[in-house]
C-alpha positions as CSV (number, residue, x, y, z in Angstrom):
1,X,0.0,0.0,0.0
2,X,1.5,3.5,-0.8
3,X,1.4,6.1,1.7
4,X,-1.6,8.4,0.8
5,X,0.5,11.4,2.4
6,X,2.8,11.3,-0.4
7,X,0.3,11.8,-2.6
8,X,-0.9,15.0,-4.5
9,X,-4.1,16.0,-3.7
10,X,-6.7,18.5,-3.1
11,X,-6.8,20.8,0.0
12,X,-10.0,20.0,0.7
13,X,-10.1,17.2,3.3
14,X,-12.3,13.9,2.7
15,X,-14.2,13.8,5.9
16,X,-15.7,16.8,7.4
17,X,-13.1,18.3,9.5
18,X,-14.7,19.6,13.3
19,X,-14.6,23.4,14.4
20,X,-11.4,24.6,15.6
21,X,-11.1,24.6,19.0
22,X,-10.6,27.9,19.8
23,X,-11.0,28.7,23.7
24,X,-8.6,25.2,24.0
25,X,-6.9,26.4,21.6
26,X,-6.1,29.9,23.7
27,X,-5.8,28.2,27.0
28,X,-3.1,25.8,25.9
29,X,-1.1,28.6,23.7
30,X,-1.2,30.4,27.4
31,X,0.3,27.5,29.2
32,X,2.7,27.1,26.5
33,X,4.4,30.8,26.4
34,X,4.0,30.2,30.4
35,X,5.9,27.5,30.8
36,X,8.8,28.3,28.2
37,X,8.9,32.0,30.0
38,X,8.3,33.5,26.4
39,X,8.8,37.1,28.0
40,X,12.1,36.2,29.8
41,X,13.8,34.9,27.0
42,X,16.9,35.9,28.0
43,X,18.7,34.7,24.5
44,X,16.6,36.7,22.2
45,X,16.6,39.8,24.2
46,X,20.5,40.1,24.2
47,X,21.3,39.1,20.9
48,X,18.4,40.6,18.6
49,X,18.5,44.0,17.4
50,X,14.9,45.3,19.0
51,X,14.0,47.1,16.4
52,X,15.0,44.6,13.3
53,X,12.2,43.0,11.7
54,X,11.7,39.9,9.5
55,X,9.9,37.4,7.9
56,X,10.0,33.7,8.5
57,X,8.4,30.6,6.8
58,X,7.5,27.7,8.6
59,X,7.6,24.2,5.9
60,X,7.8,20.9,6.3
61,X,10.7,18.6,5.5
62,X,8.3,15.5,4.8
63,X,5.1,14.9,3.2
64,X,2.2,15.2,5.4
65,X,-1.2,16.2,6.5
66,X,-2.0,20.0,7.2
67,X,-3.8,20.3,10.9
68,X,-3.5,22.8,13.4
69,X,-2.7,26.4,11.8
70,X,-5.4,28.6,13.7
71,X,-3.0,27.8,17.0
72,X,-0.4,30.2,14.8
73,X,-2.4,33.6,15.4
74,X,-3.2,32.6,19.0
75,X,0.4,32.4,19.7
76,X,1.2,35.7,18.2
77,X,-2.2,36.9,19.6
78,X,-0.5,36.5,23.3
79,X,3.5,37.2,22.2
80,X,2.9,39.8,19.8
81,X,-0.3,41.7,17.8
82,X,2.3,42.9,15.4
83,X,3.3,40.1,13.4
84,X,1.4,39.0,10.7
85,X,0.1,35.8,9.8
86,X,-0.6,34.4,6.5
87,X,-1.3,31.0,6.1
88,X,-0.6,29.6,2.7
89,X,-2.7,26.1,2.6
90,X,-5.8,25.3,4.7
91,X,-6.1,22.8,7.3
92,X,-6.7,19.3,5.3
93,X,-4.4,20.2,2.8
94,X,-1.8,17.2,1.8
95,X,1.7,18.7,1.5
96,X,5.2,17.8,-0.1
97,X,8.4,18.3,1.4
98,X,9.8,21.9,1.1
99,X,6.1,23.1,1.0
100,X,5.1,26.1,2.7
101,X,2.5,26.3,5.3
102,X,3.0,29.9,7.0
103,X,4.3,32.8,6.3
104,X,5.1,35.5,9.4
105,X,6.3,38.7,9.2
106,X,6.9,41.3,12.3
107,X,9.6,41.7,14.8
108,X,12.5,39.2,14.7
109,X,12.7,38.8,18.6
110,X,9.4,37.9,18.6
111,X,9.4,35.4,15.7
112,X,11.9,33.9,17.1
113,X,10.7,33.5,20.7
114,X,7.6,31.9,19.8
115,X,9.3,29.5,17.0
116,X,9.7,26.9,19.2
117,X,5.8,27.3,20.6
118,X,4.4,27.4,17.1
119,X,6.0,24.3,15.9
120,X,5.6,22.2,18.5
121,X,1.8,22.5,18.3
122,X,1.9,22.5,14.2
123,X,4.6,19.4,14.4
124,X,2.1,17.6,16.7
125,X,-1.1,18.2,15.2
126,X,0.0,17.8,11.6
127,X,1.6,14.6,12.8
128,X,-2.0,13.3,14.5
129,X,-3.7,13.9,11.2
130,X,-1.1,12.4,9.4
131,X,-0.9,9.3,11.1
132,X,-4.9,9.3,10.8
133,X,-5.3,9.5,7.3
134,X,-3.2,6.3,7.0
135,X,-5.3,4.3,8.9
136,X,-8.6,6.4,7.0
137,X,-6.7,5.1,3.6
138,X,-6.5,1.6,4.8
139,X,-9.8,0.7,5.3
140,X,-10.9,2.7,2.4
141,X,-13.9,0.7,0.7
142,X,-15.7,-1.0,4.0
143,X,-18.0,0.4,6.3
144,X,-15.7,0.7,9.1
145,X,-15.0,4.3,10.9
146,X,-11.7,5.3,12.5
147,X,-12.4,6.6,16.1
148,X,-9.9,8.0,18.3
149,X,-9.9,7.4,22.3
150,X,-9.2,9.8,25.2
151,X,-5.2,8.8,25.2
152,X,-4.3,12.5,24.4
153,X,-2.1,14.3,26.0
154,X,-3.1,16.1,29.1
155,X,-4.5,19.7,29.1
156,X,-4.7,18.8,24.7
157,X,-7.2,16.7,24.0
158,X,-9.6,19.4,22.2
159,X,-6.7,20.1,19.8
160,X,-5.5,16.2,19.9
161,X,-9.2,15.3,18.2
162,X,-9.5,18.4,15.7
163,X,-6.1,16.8,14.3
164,X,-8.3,13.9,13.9
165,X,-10.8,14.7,12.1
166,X,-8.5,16.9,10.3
167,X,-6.8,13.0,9.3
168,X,-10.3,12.0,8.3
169,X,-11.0,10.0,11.5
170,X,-14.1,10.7,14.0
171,X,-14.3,11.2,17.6
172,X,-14.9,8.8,20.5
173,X,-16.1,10.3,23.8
174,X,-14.8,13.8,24.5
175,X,-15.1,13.2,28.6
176,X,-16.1,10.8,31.0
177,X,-19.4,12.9,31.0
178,X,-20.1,12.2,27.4
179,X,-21.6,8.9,27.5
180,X,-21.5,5.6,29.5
181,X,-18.4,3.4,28.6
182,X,-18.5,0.2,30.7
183,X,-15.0,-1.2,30.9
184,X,-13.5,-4.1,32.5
185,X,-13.1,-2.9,36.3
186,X,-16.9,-1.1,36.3
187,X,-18.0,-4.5,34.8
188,X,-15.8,-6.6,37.5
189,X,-17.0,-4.1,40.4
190,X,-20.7,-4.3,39.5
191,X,-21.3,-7.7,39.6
192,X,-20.7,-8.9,35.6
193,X,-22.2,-7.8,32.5
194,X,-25.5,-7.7,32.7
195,X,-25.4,-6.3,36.3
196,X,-23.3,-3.1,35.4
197,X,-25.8,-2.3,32.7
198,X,-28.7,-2.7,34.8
199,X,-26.6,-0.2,37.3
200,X,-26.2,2.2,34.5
201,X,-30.0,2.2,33.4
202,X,-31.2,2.8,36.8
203,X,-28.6,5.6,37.3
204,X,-29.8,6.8,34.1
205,X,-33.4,6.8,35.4
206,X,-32.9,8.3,38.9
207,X,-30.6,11.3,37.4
208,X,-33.6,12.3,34.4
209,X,-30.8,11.7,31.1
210,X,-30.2,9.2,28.4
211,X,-27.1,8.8,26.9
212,X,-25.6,5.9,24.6
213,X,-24.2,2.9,26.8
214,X,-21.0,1.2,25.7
215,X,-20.1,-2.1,26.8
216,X,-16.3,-3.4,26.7
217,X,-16.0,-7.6,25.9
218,X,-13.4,-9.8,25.1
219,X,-15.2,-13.0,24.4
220,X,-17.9,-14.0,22.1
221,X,-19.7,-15.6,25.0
222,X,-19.5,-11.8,26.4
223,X,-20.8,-10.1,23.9
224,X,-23.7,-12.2,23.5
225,X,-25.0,-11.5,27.2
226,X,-24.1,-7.8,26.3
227,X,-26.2,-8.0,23.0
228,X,-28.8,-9.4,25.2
229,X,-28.9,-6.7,27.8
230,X,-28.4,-3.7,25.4
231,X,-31.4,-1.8,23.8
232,X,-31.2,-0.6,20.3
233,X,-31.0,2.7,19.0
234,X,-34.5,4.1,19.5
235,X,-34.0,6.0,16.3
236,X,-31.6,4.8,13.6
237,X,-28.5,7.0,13.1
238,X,-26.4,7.3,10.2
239,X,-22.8,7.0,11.3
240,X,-21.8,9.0,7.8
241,X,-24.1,12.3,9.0
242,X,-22.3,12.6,12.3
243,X,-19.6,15.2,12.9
244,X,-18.5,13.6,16.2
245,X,-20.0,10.0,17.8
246,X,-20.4,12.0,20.9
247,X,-23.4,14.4,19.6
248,X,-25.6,11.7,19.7
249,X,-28.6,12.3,21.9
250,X,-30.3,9.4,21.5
251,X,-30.1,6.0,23.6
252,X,-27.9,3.2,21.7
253,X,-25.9,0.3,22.3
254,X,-22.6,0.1,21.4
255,X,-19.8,-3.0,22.1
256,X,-16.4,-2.6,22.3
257,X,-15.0,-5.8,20.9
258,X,-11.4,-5.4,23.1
259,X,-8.6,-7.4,21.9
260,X,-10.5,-10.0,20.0
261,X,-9.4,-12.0,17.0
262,X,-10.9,-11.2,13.8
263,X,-11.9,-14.6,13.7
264,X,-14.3,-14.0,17.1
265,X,-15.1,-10.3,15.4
266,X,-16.6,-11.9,12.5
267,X,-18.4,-14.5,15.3
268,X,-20.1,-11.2,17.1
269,X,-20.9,-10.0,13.9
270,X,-23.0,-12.8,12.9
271,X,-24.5,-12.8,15.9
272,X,-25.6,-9.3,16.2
273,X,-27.1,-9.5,12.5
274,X,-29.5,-12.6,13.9
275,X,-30.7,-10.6,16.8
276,X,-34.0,-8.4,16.6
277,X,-32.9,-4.9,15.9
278,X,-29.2,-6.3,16.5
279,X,-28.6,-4.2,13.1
280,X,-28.9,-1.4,15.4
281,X,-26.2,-1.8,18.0
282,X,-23.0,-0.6,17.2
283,X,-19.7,-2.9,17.4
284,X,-16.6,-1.1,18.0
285,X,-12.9,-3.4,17.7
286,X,-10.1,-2.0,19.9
287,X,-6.8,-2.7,20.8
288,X,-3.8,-3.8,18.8
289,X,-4.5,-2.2,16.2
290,X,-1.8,-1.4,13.7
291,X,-1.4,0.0,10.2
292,X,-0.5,-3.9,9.1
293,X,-4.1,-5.2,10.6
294,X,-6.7,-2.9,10.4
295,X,-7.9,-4.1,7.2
296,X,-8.1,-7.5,8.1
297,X,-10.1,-5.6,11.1
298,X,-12.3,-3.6,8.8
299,X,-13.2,-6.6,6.6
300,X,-14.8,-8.3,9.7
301,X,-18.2,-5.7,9.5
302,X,-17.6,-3.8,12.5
303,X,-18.5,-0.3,12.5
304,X,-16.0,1.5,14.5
305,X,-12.3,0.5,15.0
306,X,-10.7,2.8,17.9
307,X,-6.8,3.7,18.0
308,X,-5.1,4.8,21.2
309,X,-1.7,5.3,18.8
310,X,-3.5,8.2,16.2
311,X,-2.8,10.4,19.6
312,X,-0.1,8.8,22.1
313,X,1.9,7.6,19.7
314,X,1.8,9.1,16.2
315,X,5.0,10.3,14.4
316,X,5.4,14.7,14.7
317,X,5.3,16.0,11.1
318,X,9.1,17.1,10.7
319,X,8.7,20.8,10.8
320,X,11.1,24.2,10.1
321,X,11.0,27.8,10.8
322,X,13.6,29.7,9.0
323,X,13.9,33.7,9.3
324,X,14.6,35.9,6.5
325,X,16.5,39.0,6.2
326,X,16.1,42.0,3.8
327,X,19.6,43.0,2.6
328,X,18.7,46.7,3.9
329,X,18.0,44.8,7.4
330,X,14.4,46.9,7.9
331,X,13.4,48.7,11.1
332,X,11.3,49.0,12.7
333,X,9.1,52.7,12.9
């Protein structure tokens, strides 16, 4: 399989890419410049002219997928109003190496104090979408959606899933407030299976909401009590009109097939289709899933396949920000 970031494209993005977080957005550039002490930066102050400005071009060094530039103005937003941003390709777009994404021009001091802010986000969120869009490409042609999980990094998990729906992939919960996700030590501290989902609908009842209830198995023999406990969705949702899996409102079922063979994937599958309504539970396959098996995960018929690596683990986009000089070495007014 070739690597559909090396590919020329479009800069418009497959999947519908969710709004930029911008008040996470703001609150992480703030923590950022905080924690690098952008205004004490001792090695700028001494050895740049205040009064010379520049312009600098940020580009990659590797073919990749665009997520991420909004943070750019919020950094300059907070270090300084005076430079100007231009961004040169949109979020989505597919680059090439030696392609550039921004163009900045203001006061060199602070160019180059916030360099090492601006790529970090840019290299991270460019490498999340990325790292998406591989394993978007690779189950190209079955029904299965890529999710992502809540293995972010702390204080960015807003910006973590923008960069991956930016890749083409959707999003799993956003919080533990989102919706119900029964895992192993809920299902071991209420009782089993069936118990913890009982526990959950009466919670449910008591507090006056309904959200979707997601149960985690790792046997067939699992899933079938699970199948047998869940409701349906009370309405059926298309997966392909959703922006985020989150914004559903409506009570459904969901399995998360955990560490399962596709051989026992293609067992719950089977077994869902011969259950009343079964068609309307949703079966999600996690864990161990790599770029070399998610197609053979995909051609099983699950809906949903989640990956903790599109944010803990993917590669940054290799990223550089170069300053330019005018041979008259402009000052400024």
């Amino acid at each position: 399989m070739d690597d559909p970031a090396s590919r020329a494209g479009t800069e418009e993005p497959a999947m519908k890419i969710a709004e930029f977080p911008v008040s996470a957005a703001r609150a992480s550039v703030a923590a950022a410049l905080t924690e690098d002490m952008a205004a004490d930066d001792i090695t700028t102050l001494w050895s740049v002219p205040a009064d010379l400005i520049a312009t600098a071009e940020v580009s990659t060094r590797q073919p990749g997928v665009v997520a991420g530039l909004p943070v750019v103005p919020e950094v300059f937003a907070r270090t300084d109003p005076q430079v100007q941003v231009e961004s040169l390709v949109a979020d989505g777009a597919r680059v090439q190496a030696g392609d550039v994404l921004v163009r900045l021009t203001g006061p060199a001091r602070s160019l180059i104090t916030a360099e090492r802010t601006v790529l970090n986000f840019l290299q991270r969120l460019c490498g999340i979408a990325t790292f998406t869009d591989r394993f978007v490409q690779a189950v190209a042609g079955t029904p299965a959606r890529i999710l992502d999980t809540r293995k972010t990094a702390p204080g960015l998990r807003a910006l973590d899933k923008y960069a991956v729906t930016v890749g083409g992939g959707s999003n799993h919960r956003l919080s533990l407030a989102a919706m119900v996700l029964l895992k192993e030590n809920h299902i071991a501290a209420a009782g089993g299976v069936t118990a913890a989902i009982e526990a959950v609908r009466k919670g449910m009842a008591e507090s006056g909401t309904r959200v979707p209830i997601e149960v985690e198995v790792q046997t067939v023999a699992e899933a079938w009590e699970a199948l047998e406990a869940l409701e349906p969705l009370e309405a059926p949702v298309a997966l392909e009109t959703l922006k985020t899996l989150n914004a559903l409102e409506t009570g459904v079922g969901w399995l998360l097939l955990d560490n399962m063979e596709p051989a026992d994937i293609e067992e719950v599958v089977r077994v869902r289709a011969g259950r009343p309504g079964g068609a309307e539970i949703l079966l999600e396959a996690s864990g161990n899933v790599t770029l070399d098996r998610v197609r053979t995960i995909a051609d099983t018929g699950v809906d949903l396949i989640s990956i903790g690596a599109l944010t803990h683990s993917a590669p940054a986009l290799d990223l550089t920000m170069l300053i330019a000089l005018d041979e008259d070495r402009p000052r400024l007014r």
